[in-house]
VEXTORMI-22417 format. One record per atom (N, C-alpha, C): x, y, z. Coordinates in steps of 0.001 Angstrom, whole numbers, plus 500000, padded with zeros to 6 digits. Layout:
REM residues N
XYZ/...
//
This chain:
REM residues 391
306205095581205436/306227094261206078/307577094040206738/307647093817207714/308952093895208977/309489092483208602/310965092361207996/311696091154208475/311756090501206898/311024091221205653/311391090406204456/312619090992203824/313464092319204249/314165092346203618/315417091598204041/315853090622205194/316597090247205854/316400088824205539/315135088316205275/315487087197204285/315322087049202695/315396088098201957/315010088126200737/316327089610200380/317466089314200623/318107090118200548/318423090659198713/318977091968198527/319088092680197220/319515091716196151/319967090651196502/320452089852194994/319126088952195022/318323088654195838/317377088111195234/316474088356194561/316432090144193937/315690090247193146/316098090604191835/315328090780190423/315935091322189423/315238092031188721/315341093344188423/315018094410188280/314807095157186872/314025095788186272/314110096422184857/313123097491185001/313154098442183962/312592099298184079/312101099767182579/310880100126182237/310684100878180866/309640101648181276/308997101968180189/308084103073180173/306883102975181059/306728101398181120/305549101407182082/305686100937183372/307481101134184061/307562101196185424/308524100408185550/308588100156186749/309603098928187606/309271097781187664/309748096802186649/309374095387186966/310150094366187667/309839093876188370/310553092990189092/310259091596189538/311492090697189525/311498089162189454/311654088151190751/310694087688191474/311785087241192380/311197085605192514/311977084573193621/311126083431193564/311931082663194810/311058081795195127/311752080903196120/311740079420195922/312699078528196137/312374077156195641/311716076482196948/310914075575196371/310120074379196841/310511073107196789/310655072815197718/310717071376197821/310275070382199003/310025069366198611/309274068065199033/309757068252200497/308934067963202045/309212067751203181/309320066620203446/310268065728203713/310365064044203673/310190063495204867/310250064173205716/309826063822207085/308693063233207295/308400062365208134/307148061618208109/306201061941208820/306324063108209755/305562064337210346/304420064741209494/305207064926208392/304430065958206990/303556065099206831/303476063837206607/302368063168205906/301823062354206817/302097062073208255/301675060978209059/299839060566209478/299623062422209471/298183062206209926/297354062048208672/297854061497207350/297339060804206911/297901059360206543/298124058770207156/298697057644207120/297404056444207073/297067056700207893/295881055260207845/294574055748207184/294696056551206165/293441057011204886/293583056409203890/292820055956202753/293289055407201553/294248056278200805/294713056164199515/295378056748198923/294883058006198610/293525057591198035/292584058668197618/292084059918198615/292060059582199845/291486060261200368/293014061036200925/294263060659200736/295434061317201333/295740062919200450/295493062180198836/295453062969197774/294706064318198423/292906063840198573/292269064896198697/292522066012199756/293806065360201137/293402066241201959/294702066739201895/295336066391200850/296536067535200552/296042068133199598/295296067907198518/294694068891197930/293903070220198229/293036069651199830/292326070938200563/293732072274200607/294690071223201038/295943072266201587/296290073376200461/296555072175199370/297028073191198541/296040074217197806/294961074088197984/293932075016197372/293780075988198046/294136075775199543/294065076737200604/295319077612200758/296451077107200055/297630078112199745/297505079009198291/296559078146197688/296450078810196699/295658080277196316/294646079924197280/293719080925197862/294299082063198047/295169082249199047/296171082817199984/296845083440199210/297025083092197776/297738083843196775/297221085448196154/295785085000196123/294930085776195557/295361087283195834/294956088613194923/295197089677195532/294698090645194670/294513092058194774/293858092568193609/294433093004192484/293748092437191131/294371092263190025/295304093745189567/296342093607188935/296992094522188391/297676094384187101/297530094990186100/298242094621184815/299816094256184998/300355093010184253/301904093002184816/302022091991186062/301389092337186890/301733090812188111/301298089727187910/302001088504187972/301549087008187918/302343086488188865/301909085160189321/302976084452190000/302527082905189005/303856081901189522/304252081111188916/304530079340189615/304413078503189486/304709077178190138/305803076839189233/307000076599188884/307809076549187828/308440074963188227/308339073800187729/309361072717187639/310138072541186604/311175071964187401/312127071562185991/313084070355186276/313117069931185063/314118068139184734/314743068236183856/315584067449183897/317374067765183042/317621065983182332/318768065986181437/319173064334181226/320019063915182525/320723065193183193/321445064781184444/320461064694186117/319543065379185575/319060065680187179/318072064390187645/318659063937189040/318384063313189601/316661063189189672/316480064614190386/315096064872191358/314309066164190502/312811066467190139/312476067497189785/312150068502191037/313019069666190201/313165070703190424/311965072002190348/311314072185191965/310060073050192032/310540074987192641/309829075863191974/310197077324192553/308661078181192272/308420078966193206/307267079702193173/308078081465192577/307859081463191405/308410082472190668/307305083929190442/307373085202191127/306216086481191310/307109087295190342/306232088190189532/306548089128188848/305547090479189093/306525091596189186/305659092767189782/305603094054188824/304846094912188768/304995096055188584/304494097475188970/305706098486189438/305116099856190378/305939100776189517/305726101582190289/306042103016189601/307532103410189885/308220102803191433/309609102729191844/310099101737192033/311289101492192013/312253100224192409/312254099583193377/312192100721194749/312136100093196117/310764099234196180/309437100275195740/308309099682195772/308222098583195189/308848098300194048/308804096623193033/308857095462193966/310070095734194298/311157094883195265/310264094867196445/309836096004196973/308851095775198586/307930094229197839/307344094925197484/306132094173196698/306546092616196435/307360092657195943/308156091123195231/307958090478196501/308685091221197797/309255090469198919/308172089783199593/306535090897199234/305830090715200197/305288089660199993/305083089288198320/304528088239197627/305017086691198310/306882086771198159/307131086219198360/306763085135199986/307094086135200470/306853085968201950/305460085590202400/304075086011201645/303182085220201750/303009083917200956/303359083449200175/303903081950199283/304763081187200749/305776081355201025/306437080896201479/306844080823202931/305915081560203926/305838081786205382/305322080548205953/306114080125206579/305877078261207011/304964078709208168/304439079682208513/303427079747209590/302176080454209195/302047080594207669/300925080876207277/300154079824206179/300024079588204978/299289078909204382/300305077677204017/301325077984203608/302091076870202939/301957075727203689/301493074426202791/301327072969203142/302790072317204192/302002071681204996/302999071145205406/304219069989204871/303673069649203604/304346068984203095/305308069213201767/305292070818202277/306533071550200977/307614072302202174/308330072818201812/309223073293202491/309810074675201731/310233075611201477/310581076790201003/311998077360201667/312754078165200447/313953078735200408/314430079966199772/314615080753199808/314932081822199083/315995081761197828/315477082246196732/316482082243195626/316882083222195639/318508082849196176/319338084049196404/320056084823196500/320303084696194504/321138085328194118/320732085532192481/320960086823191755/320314086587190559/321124086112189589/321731085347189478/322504084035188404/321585082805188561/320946082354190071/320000081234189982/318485082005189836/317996082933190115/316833083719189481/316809083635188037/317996083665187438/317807083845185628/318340082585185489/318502081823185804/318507080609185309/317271079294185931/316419080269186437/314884079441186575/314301080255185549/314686081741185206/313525082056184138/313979081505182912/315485081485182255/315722080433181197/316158079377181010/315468078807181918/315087077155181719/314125076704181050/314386075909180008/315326075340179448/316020076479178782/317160076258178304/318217077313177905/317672077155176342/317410076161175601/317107076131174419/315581075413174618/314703075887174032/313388075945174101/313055075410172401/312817073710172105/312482073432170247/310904073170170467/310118073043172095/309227072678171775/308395073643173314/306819073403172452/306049074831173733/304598074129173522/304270073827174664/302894073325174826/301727073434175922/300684073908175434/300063074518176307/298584073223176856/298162073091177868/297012072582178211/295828073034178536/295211073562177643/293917074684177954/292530074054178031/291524074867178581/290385074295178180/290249074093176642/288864073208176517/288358072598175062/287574074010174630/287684074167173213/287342075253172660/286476074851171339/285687075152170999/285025074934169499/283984075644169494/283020075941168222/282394076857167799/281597076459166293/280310076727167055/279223076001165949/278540076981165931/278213077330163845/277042078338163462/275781077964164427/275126078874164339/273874079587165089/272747079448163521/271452079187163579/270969078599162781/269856079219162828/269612079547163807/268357080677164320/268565081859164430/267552082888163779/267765084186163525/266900085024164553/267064086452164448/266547087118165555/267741087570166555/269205087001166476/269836087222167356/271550087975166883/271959088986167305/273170088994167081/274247088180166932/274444087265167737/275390085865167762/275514085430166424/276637085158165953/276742084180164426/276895082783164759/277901082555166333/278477081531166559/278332081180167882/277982080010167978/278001079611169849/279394079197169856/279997079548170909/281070078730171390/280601077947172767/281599076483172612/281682076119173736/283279075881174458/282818075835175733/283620076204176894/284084074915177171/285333074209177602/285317072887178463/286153073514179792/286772072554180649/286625073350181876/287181072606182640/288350072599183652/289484072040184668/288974071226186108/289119069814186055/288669069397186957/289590068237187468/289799068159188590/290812067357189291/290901065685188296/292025065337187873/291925064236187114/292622062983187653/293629062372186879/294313061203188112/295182062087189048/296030061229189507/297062061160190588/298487061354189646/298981062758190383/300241063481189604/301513062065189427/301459061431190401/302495060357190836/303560059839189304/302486058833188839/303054058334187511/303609059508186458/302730060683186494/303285061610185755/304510062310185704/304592062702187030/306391062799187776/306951062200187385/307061060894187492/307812059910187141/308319060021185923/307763059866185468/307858060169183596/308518061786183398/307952062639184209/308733063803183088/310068063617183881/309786062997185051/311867063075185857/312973062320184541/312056061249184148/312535060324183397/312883061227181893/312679062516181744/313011062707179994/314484062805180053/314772062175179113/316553062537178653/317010064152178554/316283064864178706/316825066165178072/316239067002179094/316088068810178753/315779069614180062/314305069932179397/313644070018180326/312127070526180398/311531070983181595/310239072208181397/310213072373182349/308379073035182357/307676072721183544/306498072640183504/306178073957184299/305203074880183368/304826076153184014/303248075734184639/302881076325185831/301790076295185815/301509077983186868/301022078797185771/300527079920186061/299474080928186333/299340081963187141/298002082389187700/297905083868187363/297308084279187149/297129086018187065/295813085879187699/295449086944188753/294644087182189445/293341087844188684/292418087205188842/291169088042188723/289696088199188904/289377089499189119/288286089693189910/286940089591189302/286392088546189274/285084088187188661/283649088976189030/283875089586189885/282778090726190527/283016092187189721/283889091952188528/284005093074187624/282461093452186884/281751094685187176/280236094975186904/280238094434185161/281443095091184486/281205094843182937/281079093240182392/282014093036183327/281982091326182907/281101090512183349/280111090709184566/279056090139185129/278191090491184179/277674091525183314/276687092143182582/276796091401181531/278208091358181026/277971090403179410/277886089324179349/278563088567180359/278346087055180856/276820086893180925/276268087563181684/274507087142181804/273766087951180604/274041088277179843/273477088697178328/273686087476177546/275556087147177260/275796085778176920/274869084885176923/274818084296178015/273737083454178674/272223083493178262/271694084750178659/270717084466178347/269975084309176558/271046084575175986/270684084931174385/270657083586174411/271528082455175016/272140081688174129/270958080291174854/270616080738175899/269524079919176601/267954080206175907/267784081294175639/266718081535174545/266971080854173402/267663080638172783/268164080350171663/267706078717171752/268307078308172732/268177076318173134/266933075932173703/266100077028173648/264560076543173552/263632076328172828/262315075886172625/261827076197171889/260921077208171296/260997077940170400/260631079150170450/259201079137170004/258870079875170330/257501080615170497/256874081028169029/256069080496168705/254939080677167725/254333081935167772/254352082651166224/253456083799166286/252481084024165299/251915084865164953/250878085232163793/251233085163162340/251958085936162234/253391085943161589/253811084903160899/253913083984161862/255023082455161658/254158081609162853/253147080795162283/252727079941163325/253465078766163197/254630078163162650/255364076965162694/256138077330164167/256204076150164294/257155075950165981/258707076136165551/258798076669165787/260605076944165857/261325076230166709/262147075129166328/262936074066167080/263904074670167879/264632074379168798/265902074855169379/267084074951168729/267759076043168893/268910075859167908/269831074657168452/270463073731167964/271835072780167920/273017073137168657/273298074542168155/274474075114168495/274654075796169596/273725076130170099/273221077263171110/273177076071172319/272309074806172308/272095073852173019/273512073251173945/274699073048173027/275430072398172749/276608073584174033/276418074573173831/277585075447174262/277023076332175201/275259076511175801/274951076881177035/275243076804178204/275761075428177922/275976074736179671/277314075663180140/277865075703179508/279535076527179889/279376077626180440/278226078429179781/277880079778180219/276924079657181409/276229079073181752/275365078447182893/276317078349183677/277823077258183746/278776077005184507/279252078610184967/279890079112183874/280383080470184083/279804081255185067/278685081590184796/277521082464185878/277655082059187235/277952080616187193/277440080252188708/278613080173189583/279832079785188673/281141079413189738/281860080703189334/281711081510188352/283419082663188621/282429084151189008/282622084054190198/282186085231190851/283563085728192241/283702086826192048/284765087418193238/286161086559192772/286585086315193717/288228085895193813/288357084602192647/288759084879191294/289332083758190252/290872084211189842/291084083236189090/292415083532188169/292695083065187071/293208083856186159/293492082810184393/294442082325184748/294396081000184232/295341080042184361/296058079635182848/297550079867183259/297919078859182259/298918077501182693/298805076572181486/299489075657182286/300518075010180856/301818075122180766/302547074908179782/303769073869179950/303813073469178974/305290072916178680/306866073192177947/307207073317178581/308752073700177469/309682073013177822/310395072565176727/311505071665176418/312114071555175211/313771071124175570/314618071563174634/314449070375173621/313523069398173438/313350068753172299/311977068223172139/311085067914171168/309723067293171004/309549066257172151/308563066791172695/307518065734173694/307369064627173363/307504063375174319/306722062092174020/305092062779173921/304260062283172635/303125062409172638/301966061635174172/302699060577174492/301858059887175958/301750060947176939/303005061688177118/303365061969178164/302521063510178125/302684063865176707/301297065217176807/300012064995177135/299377064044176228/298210063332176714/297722062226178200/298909062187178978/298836061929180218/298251062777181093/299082064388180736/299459065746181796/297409065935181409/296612065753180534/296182066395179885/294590065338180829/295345064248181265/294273063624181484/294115063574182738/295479064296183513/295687064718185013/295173065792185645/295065066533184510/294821067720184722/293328068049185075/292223067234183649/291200067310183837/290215065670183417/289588065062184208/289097063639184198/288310063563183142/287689064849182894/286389064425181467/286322064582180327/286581063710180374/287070063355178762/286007064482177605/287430065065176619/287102066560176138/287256067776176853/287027067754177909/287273069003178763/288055070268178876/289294069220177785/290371070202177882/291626069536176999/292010070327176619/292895069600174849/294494070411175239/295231069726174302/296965070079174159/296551071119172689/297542072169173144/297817073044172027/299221073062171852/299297073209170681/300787073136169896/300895075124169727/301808075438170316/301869077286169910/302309076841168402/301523077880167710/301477078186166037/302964078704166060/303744078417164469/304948078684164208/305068080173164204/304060081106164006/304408082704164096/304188083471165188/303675082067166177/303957082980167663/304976082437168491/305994081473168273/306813080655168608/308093081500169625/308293082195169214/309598082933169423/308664084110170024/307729084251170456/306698085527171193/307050084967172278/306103083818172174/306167082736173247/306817082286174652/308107081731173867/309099081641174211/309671082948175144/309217083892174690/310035085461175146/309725085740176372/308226085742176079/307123086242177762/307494085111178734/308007083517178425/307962082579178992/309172082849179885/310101083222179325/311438084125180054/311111085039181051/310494085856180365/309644086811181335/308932086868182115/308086085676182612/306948085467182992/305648085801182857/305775086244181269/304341086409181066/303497085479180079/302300085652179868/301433084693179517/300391085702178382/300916085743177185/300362086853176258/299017086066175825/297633086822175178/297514086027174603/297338085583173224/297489084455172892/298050084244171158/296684083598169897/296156084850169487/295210084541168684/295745083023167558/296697082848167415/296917081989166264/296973080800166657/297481080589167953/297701079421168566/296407078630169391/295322080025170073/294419079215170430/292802079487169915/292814079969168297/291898079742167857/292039078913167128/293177077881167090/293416077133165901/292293075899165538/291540075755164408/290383075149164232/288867076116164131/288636077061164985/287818078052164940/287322078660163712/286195078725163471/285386079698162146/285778081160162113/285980081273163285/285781082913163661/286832083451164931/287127084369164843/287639084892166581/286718084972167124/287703084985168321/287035084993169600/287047086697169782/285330087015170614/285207088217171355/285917088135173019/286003089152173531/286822089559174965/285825088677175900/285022088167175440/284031087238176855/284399086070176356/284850085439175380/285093084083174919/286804083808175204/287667084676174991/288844084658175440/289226084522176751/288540085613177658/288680085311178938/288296083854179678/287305083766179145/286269082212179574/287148081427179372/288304081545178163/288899080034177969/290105080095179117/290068081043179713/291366080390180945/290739080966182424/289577081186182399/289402081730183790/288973080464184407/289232080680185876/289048079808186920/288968080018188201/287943079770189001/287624079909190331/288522079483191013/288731079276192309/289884078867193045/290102077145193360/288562076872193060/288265075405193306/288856074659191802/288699075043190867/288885074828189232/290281075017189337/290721075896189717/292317076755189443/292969075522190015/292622075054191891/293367074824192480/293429072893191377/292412072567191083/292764071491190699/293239071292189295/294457072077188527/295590072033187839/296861072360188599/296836072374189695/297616073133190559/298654071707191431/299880071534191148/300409070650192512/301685071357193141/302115070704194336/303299071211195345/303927070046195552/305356070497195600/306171068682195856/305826068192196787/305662066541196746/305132066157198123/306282064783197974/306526064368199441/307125063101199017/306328061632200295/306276060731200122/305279059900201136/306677059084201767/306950059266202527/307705057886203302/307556056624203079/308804055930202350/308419054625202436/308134054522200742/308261055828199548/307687055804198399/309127056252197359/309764055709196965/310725056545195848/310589058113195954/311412058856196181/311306060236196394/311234060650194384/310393061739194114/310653062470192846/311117063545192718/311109064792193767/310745066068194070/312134065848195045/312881066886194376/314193067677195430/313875067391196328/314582067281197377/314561067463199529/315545068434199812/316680068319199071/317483069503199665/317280071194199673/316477071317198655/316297072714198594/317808073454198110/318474073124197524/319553073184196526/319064074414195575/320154075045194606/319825075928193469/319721074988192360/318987075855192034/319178075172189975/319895076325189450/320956075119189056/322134075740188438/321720075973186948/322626076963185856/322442076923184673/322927076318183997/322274075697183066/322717075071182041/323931075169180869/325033074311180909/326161074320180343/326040075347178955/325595074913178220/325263076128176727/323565076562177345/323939078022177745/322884078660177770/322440079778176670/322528079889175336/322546080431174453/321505079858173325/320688080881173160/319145080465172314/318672081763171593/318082080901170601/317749082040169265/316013083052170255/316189082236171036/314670082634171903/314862083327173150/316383084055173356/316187084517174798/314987085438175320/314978086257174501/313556087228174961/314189088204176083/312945089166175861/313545090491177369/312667089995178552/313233091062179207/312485090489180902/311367091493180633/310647091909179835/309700092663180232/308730092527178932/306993092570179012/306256092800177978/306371093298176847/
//
C-alpha cells in the first residue's frame, strides 16, 4: 500500500516477537469534528433521527473494518477519562500477527490506514491522527496504569435442564443479544465526570460465519432444540401426548435468531470497563442499558477473582481471552464451542449497535477531545497487573 509508511512512520509501531511470530501494535487517535459542516445536513431532523444517520455511518465504517479472520488480530475503539482530564479521550487501537516484522508493521499500517483514511469510510464527524510515537502507543495500552476494577457487558446467558428424553442435550441454553439502546450522550457525561482514570474498551475480532462446521452445528442446535419445543408425537409404545419441553421453548428463539442473522461477515465482540477504582453501580447499569434496549438482553459481568490479573494482562495486550470462570458464572454446566461463540458473536448490524465514534453537535457542551492531542502517561505508572504484549 503506497504512502502508509510516510504517515505511520517506525515509532508508531510496537513490536514483539515469540514463537508464534511478529506481533504488532499500532493505533490512531479519534476525535470529535466540531465543525458544523460535520453535522449540518442533519440539522433540521429530530434528535432521533440525527442519531440514526450517524449510526448508518458508523456501521458503515465498521463494516469497512471487516477482513479475513486470523488468530491474533483484533482491532479496538479504546476511550479514556482521568480526575484531571478535561475531554474523553478516543483511539482505534489494531493488533497483528505474521511471520516477519516488516510484514507485521505492513499489515498494522494497512489496518490503520483503512480505519482512518478521511476519503474512505471514516464518518464525517470523527477526525483521525496518527499515534506517533511508542511512549503514547504504551500508554493507551496501559491505561489505566492501575487497573482495581474490570467489567465486562455481554450478552444474557442462562441455562435450563432439558426434561425430555430421546435427545443428547442435558441443557438448553439461552442466548440474549445487542441491540441499539438509548442515546450515548448522558453516558459520556458521566464517565467524563469520574474522579479517577478509566477507560472503555469496545472490541472486535473478525469472523466468518459461512464457516461449513459452524453452519452444520448451529442448524443441528436448532433443530434438536425446536423438536424438543413441540409437541411430540404419540406412539404405540407411549400413546400419552408428550408436552413441549420448558427449557427447550424458552432458549430456541436465540438459535432461530442465530441461523438467520450470523451468516458471512460477523465479529465477537467485547465490550469492557477498566478503572483504577470500583464503578458507580448506575453508571454500569446505564452503559448496559445503552448498549442494549431489552430489557435482559444483556447483563454486567464482574471478571472472577482467579482470572483478574489474566485479564488485566491481555487487556494490555489487546487481547480478549476467553474466561470460563467469569462468564459461566451462575451456569449448571459449561459451555460447549457453539454456546461460547454465540455469547459474543455479532453480525455487523448487532456489532455496529454497541459500537460509538466521538461526535460533537454545535451549539452542545463538547465531551470528546477536538484537538487530537496525545494521551500522555500517567504520573505512577506501576501495577501489580502490567502483563506482556503478547498471548
Amino acid at each position: 500500500m503506497s504512502g502508509t509508511g510516510a504517515i505511520f512512520p517506525d515509532g508508531a509501531f510496537l513490536t514483539v516477537n515469540d514463537r508464534s511470530g511478529y506481533w504488532t501494535w499500532a493505533g490512531v487517535r479519534l476525535f470529535a469534528e466540531g465543525r458544523i459542516h460535520a453535522t449540518q445536513r442533519f440539522q433540521d431532523l429530530p434528535w432521533d433521527e440525527r442519531r440514526k444517520r450517524l449510526g448508518e455511518q458508523e456501521k458503515a465504517w465498521l463494516a469497512a473494518q471487516w477482513d479475513t479472520p486470523v488468530p491474533g488480530r483484533r482491532f479496538e475503539v479504546r476511550f479514556a477519562t482521568g480526575a484531571t482530564a478535561e475531554k474523553v479521550r478516543a483511539a482505534f487501537l489494531v493488533r497483528v500477527l505474521t511471520t516477519t516484522q516488516a510484514g507485521s508493521r505492513r499489515l498494522a499500517a494497512e489496518r490503520l490506514w483503512r480505519a482512518a483514511d478521511p476519503h474512505g469510510a471514516l464518518p464525517p464527524h470523527v477526525q483521525a491522527s496518527p499515534i506517533d510515537s511508542e511512549a503514547e502507543l504504551r500508554a493507551w495500552l496501559g491505561y489505566p496504569a492501575r487497573i482495581r476494577a474490570f467489567i465486562e457487558v455481554r450478552k444474557h446467558l442462562s441455562a435450563d435442564r432439558i426434561s425430555r428424553g430421546g435427545t443428547g442435550l442435558t441443557y438448553a441454553v439461552r442466548h440474549g443479544f445487542f441491540d441499539a439502546g438509548g442515546a450515548w450522550d448522558a453516558w459520556w457525561r458521566s464517565f467524563a465526570a469520574l474522579p479517577f482514570p478509566a477507560a472503555l474498551s469496545i472490541g472486535f475480532d473478525p469472523y466468518d460465519a459461512n464457516d461449513p462446521t459452524f453452519r452444520t452445528i448451529l442448524y443441528r442446535r436448532a433443530a434438536v432444540l425446536e423438536e424438543l419445543a413441540s409437541q411430540g408425537v404419540a406412539s404405540p409404545l407411549n400413546p400419552y401426548q408428550v408436552p413441549p419441553d420448558r427449557a427447550a421453548q424458552a432458549a430456541v428463539s436465540g438459535y432461530r435468531r442465530a441461523l438467520t442473522r450470523y451468516a458471512g461477515c460477523c465479529f465477537s465482540v467485547r465490550v469492557a470497563l477498566a478503572s483504577a477504582q470500583p464503578l458507580p453501580p448506575v453508571l454500569v447499569e446505564s452503559l448496559v442499558r445503552t448498549i442494549s434496549s431489552t430489557t435482559g438482553a444483556a447483563r454486567a459481568v464482574h471478571v472472577a477473582t482467579a482470572e483478574f490479573d489474566q485479564v488485566v494482562a491481555e487487556f494490555r495486550a489487546l487481547g480478549a481471552p476467553w474466561l470460563p470462570a467469569t462468564y459461566q458464572q451462575g451456569l449448571p454446566m459449561e459451555l460447549d464451542g457453539l454456546d461460547c461463540r454465540l455469547n459474543s458473536l455479532a453480525d455487523v448490524e448487532e456489532a455496529a449497535s454497541v459500537l460509538t465514534l466521538p461526535v460533537h453537535w454545535p451549539g452542545m457542551p463538547p465531551v470528546f477531545d477536538r484537538d487530537g492531542g496525545p494521551l500522555r502517561p500517567e504520573e505512577d505508572n506501576g501495577s501489580r497487573n502490567d502483563g506482556n504484549l503478547h498471548d
